[in-house]
N, C-alpha and C positions, 0 to 999 in steps of 0.2 A: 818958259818952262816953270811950272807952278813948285815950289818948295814939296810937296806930298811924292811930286815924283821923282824930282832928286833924293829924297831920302829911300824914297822905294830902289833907285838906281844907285844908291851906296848900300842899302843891307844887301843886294844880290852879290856887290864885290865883296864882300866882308868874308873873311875864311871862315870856314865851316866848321871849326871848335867853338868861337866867340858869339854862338848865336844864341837869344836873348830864350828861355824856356818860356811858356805862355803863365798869365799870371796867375792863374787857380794853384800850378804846381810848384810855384815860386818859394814856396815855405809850407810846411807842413803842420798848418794851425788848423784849429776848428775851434766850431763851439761861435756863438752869435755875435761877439764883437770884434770876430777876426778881421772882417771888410771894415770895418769903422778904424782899429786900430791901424790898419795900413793904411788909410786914406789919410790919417793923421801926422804919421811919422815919414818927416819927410827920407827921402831915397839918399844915400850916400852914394858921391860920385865914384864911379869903378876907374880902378886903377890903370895907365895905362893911354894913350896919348886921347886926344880933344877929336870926338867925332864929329865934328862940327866943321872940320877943313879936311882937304883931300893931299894933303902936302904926306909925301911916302908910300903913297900908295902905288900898286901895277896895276896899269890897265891892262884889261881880258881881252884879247882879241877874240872879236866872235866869229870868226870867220874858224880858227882853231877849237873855241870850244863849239861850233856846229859840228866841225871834224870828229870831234871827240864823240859825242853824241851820236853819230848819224850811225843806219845800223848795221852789223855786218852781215853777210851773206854767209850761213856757213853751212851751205848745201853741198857743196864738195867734200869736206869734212865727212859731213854725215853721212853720206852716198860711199866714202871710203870705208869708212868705221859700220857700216850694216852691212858691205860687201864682204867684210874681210872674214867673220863668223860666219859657217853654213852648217849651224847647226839646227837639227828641227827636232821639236818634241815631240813625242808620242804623241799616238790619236787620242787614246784613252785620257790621258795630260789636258791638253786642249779642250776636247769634250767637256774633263769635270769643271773646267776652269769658266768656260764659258755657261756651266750650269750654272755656277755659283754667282758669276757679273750678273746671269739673268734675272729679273723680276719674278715675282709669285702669283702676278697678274696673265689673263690668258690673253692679254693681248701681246703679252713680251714674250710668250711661244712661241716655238718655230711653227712653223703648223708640221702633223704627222705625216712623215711620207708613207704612203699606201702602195704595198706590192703591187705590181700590175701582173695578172694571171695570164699565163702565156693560154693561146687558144687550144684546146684540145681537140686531139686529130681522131678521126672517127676511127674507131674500132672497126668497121667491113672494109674491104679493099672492094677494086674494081673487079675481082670476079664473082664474090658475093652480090654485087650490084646487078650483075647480066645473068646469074643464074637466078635471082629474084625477079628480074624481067619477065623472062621465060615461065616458070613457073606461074607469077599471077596473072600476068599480059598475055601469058600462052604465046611471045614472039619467040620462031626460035633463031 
């Protein structure tokens, strides 16, 4: 095991207060000799025991933090809590609402629904039809 990945496998142990800010935000200098002047002065050590040994530390069981992790189902939950309100909003509600999510493009139109015309029933009945027989066809 190469040194790069023991240190990678102790900052994941490390509590999650103690962890190190990246260096741009580290101090709130500017101005062109910012980077020179920190390259210069060396780092004072933080207070606080040697991270260099593993002596006091808990190991994580990862078997627990998978558990921790892993994700819940909370479809019953949800199926309860939509069931339990039956309440429904106006048409007119819905409508404006759904106006307003819609785009101003026509392709995000509904397309227009068109009446459909009921067929129209003929004004003669069937004895206008057989007295019109008679008369042109002369049948009587």
């Amino acid at each position: 095991m190469s040194a790069s990945l023991l240190r990678r496998g102790l900052e994941l142990l490390e509590p999650p207060g103690r962890a190190k800010a990246p260096p741009g935000l580290q101090r709130g200098r500017a101005g062109p000799r910012a980077a020179g002047a920190a390259t210069r002065r060396k780092r004072a050590p933080e207070p606080g025991r040697n991270k260099a040994t593993v002596k006091g530390r808990v190991v994580k069981s990862a078997i627990e933090e998978y558990h921790k992790k892993k994700p819940v189902n909370h479809l019953r939950e949800n199926l309860q809590y939509m069931l339990k309100g039956r309440l429904v909003a106006d048409k007119a509600v819905t409508e404006q609402v759904l106006a307003q999510n819609r785009g101003r493009k026509s392709k995000d139109q509904p397309p227009e629904k068109t009446e459909k015309k009921k067929p129209e029933g003929t004004v003669f009945t069937e004895e206008d039809f057989r007295k019109f027989e008679r008369e042109y066809f002369g049948i009587p």
